[in-house]
C-alpha positions in Angstrom: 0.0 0.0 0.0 0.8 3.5 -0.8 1.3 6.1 1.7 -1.3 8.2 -0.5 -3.7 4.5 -0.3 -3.2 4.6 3.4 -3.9 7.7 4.2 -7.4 7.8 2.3 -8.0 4.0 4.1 -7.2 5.9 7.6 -9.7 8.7 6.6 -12.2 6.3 5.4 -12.1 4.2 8.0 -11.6 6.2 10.9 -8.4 5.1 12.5 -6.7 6.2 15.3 -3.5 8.6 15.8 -0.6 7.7 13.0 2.4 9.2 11.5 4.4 8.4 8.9 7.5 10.4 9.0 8.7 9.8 13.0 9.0 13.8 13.4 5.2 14.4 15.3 5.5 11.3 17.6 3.1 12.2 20.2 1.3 10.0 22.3 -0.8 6.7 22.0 -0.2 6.4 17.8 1.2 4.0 15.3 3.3 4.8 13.0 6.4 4.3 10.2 9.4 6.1 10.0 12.9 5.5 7.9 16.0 4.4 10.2 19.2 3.2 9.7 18.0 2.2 6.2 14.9 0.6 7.2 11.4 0.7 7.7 10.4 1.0 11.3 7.0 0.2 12.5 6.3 1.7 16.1 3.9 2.2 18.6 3.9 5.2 21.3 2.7 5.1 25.0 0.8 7.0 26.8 4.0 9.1 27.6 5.3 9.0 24.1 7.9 6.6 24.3 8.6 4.9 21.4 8.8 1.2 21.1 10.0 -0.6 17.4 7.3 -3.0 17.0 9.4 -4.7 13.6 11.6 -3.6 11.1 10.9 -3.6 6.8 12.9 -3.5 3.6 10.0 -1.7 1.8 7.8 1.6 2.9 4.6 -0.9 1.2 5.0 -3.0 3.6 6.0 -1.1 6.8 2.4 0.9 5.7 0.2 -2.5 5.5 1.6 -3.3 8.8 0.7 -0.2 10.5 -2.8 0.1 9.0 -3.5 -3.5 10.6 -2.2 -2.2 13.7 -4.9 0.7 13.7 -7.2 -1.5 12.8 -6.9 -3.5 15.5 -6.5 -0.5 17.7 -9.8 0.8 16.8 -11.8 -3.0 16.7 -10.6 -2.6 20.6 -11.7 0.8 21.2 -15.4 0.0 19.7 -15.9 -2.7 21.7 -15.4 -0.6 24.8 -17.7 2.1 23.7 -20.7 -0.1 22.8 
């Protein structure tokens, strides 16, 4: 997916916080950023701290695995709210 794709999925869908460049890392997202010539994948407490979920070759596939991760995020955040 294309960083263009994923930002109209996160629109469409509603997702939570994200960022794809590491520079506005605030708290509670998901997000990508390029490292050491690869693609991190991150999370963000509630402090901001980051923790490197995994690592990627490709920016494609960094993306898919951070949209999952919102997904998730926000399947969980429903079923409180219901």
């Amino acid at each position: 997916m294309t960083k263009d794709e994923a930002i109209k999925v996160i629109r469409d869908e509603k997702l939570g916080k994200y960022s794809f460049d590491g520079q506005n890392i605030s708290e509670n997202l998901i997000g990508i950023r390029y490292l050491n010539n690869v693609w991190e994948v991150y999370s963000t407490s509630e402090k901001g701290n980051v923790e490197v979920i995994t690592t990627y070759e490709f920016q494609e596939k960094a993306i898919d695995h951070m949209i999952k991760g919102l997904r998730v995020e926000k399947r969980i955040k429903d079923r409180y709210n219901h």
